[in-house]
C-alpha positions as CSV (number, residue, x, y, z in Angstrom):
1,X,-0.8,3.6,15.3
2,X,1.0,0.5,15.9
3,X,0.5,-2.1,18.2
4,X,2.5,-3.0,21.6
5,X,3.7,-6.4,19.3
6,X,4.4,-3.7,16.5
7,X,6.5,-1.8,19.3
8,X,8.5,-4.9,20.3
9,X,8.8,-6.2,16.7
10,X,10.1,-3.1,15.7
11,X,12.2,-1.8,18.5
12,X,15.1,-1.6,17.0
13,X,14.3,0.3,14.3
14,X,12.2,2.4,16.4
15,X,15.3,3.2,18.3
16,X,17.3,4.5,15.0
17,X,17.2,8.4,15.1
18,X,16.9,8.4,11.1
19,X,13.9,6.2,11.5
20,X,11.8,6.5,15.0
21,X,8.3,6.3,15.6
22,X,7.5,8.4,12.2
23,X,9.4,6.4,9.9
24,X,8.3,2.9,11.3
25,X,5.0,4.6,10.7
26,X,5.5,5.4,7.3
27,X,6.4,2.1,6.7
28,X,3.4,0.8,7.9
29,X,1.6,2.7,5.5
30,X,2.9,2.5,2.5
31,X,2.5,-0.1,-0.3
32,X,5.4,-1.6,-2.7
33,X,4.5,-3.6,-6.0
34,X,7.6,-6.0,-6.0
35,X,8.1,-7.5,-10.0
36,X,9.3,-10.9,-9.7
37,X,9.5,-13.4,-7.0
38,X,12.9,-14.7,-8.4
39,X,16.6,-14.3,-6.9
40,X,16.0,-10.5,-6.4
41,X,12.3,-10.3,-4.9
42,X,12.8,-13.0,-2.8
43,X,15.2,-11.4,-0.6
44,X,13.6,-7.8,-1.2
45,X,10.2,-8.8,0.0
46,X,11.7,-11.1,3.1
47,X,13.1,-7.7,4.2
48,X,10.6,-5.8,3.3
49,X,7.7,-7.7,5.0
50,X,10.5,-8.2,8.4
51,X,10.7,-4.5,8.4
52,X,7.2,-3.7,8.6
53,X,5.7,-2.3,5.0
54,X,2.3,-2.7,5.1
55,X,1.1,-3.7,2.0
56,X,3.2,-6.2,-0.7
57,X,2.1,-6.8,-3.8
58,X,3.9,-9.6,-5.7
59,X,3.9,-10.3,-9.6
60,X,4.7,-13.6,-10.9
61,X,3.2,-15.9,-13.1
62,X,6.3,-18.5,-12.8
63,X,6.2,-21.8,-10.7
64,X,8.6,-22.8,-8.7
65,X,11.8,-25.5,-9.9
66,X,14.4,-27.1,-8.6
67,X,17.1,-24.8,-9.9
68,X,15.5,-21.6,-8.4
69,X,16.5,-22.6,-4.8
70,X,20.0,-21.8,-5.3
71,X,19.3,-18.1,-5.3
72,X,15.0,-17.7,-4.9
73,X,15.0,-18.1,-0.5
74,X,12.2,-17.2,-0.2
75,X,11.2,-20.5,-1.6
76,X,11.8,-24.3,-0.1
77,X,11.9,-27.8,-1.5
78,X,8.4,-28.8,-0.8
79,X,7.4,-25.5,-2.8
80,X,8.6,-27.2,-5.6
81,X,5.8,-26.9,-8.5
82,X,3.8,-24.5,-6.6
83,X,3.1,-20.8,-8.1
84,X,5.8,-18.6,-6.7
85,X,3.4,-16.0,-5.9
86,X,2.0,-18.4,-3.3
87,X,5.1,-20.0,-1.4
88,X,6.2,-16.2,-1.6
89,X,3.2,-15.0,0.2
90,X,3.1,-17.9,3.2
91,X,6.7,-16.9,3.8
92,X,6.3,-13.5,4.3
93,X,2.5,-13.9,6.5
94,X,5.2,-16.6,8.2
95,X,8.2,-13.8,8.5
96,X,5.3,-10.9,9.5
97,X,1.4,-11.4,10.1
98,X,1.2,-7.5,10.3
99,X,1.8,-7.4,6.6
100,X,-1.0,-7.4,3.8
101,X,0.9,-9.4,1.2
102,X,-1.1,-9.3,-2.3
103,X,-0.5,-12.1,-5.2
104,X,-0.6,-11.2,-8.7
105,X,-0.3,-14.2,-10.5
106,X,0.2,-12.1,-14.2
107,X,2.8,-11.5,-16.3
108,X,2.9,-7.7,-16.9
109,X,2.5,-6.3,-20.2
110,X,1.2,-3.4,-21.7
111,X,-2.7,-3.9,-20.8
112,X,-2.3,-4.6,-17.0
113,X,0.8,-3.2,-15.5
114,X,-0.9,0.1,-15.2
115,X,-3.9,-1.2,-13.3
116,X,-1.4,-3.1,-11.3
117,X,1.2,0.2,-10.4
118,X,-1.6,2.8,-9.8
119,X,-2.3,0.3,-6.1
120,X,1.2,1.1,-4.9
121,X,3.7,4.1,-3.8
122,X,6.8,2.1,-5.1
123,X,7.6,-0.3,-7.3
124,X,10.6,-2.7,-7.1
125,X,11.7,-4.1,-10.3
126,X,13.6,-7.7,-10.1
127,X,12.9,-8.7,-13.3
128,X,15.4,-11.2,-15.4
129,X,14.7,-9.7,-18.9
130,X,14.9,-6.4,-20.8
131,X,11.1,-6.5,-22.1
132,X,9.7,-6.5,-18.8
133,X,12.3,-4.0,-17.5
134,X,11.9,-1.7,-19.9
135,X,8.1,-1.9,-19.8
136,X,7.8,-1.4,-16.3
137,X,10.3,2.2,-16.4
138,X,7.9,3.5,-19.1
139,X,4.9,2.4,-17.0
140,X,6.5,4.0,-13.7
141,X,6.7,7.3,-15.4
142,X,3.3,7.6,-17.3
143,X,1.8,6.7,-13.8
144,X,4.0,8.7,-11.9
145,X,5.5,6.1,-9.6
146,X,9.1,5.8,-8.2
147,X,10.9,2.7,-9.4
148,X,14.3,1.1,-7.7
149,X,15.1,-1.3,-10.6
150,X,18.2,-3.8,-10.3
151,X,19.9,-6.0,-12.7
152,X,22.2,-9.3,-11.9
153,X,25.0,-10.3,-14.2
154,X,26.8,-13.6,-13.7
155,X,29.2,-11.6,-10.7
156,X,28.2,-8.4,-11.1
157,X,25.3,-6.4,-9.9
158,X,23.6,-3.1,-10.6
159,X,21.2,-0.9,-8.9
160,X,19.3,2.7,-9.7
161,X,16.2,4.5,-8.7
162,X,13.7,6.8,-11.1
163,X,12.1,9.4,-10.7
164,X,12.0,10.5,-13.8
165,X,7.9,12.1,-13.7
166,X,9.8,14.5,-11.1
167,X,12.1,17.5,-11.2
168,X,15.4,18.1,-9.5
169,X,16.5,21.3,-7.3
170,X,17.3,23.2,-10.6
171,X,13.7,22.1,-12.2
172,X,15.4,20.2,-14.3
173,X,13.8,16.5,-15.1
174,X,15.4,13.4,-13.4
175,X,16.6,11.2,-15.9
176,X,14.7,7.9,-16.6
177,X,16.2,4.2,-17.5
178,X,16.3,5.2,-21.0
179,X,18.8,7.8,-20.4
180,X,20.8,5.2,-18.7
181,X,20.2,2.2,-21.4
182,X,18.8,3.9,-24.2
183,X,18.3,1.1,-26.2
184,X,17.7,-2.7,-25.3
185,X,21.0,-4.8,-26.4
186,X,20.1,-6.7,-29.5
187,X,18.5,-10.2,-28.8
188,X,20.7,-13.2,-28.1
189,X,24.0,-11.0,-27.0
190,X,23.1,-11.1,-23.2
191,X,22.7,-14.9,-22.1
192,X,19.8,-15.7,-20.1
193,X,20.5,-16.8,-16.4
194,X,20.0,-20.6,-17.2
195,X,22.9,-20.5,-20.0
196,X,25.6,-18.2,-18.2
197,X,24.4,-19.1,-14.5
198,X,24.6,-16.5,-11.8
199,X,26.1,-16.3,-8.4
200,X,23.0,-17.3,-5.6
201,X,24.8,-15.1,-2.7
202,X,25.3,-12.1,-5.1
203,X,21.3,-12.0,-5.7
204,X,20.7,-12.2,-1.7
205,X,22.9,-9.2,-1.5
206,X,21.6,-6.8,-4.0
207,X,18.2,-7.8,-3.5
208,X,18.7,-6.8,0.0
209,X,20.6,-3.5,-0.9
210,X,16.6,-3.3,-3.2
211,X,14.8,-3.4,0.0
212,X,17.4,-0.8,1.5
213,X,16.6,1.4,-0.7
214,X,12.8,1.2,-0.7
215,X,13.2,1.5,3.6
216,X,15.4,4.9,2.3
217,X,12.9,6.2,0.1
218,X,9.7,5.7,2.7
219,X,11.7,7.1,5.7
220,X,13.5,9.8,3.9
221,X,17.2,9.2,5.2
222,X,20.4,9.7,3.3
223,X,20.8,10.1,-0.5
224,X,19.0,8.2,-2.7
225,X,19.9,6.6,-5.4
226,X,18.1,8.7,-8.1
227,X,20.6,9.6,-10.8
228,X,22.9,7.3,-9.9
229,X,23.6,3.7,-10.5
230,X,25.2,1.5,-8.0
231,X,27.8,-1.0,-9.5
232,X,29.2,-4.3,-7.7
233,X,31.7,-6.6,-8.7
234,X,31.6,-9.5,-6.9
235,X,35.0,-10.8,-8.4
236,X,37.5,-8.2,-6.7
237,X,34.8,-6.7,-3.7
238,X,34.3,-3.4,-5.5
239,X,31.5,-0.8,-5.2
240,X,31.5,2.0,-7.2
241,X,28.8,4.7,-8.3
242,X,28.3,5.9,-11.4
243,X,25.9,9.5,-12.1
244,X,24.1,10.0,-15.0
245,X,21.8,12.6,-15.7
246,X,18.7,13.1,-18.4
247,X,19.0,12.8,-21.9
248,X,17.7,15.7,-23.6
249,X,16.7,13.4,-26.5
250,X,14.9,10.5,-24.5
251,X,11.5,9.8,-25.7
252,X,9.9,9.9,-22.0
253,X,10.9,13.1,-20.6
254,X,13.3,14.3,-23.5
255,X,13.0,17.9,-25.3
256,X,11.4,15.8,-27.5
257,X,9.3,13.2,-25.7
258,X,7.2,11.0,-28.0
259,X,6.3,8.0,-25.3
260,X,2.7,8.9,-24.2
261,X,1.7,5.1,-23.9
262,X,2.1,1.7,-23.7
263,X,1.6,1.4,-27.0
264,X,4.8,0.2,-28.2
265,X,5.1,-2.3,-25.7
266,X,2.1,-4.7,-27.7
């Protein structure tokens, strides 16, 4: 049930006939794990927590600096030294006292990001690194969770959701991140955010278009993103969608799956 100040808060999604009563609802109850408090989760969970979800889990063991308040808004200047995954959490009780907001103050690897997913319906991947990203898609599908994982470049953007542990209308698997980016590129070829820089704006954008999707996934409108990945160019203004579908020879939910664990993530 939600409250008269739910009512008000929420009016105007309430008023949306894709969302309504029902959807704002199923917002309410559901829970999204949100990896990283950085230039993508900050505006992800700001949304999220505005429009209603009820419980927010945030992973981060990073501090706050000076050079993540270019992009990371859901951080200030006085936060300056404080865990992220506290300054995150007074923001959003500040943007929404309705929500349960829940600090994980970890950095996920192979012996906790299990415990951590199986508390949540969703999972939102903002990560900055290919370790993490790629140990949190393997994690997603051995615990049967849906992920919407996005990536920044310096002015481009990418965005896809997995459901790989599910099938599609022909029974077939969806694919999983592995289909898309089979390997990892080798290490040192992709520069890290502090050496190439990114564009702050471009992280508020897709990390809103993150929280867009999640909202999509809880409430059930349109089409998802699942087999397709969402491109942005932030140079010429350009959108476009790429599909992809399985890989008969990924090891998750390939002809030939051998990724039964976490194993090769230690």
């Amino acid at each position: 049930m939600l409250s008269d100040d739910e009512l008000e808060r929420y009016a105007r999604h309430i008023v949306l006939r894709d969302v309504g009563g029902p959807g704002q609802a199923a917002l309410k109850q559901a829970s999204i794990l949100v990896v990283g408090a950085g230039g993508l989760g900050a505006p992800a969970l700001m949304y999220l927590a505005a429009a209603g979800v009820g419980t927010l889990g945030v992973v981060d063991d990073d501090a706050v600096s000076l050079s993540n308040l270019q992009r990371q808004v859901i951080h200030a200047t006085p936060d300056i030294g404080r865990p992220k995954v506290d300054s995150a959490a007074e923001r959003l009780n500040a943007i929404n006292p309705h929500v349960n907001v829940v600090t994980h103050a970890v950095r996920l690897n192979a012996d906790n990001v299990l415990a951590l997913l199986g508390n949540y319906d969703l999972v939102l991947d903002g990560s900055d690194n290919f370790e993490t990203r790629y140990l949190v898609s393997d994690a997603c599908f051995l615990a049967r969770k849906p992920l919407i994982t996005g990536a920044l470049g310096t002015f481009d953007a990418s965005l896809t959701t997995i459901r790989a542990h599910e099938t599609n209308a022909d029974g077939v698997f969806n694919p999983t991140y592995r289909c898309l980016f089979p390997e990892p590129p080798p290490p040192g070829t992709v520069p890290a955010c502090a050496e190439a820089g990114v564009l702050g704006a471009l992280a508020g954008v897709l990390g809103s278009m993150m929280a867009l999707e999640a909202i999509r996934e809880i409430t059930g409108f349109g089409e998802g993103l699942v087999g397709r990945l969402l491109m942005l160019d932030a140079r010429t203004m350009r959108f476009e969608t790429l599909r992809y579908g399985r890989d008969p020879g990924n090891p998750l939910n390939g002809d030939g799956a051998v990724i039964s664990d976490l194993s090769a993530h230690r």
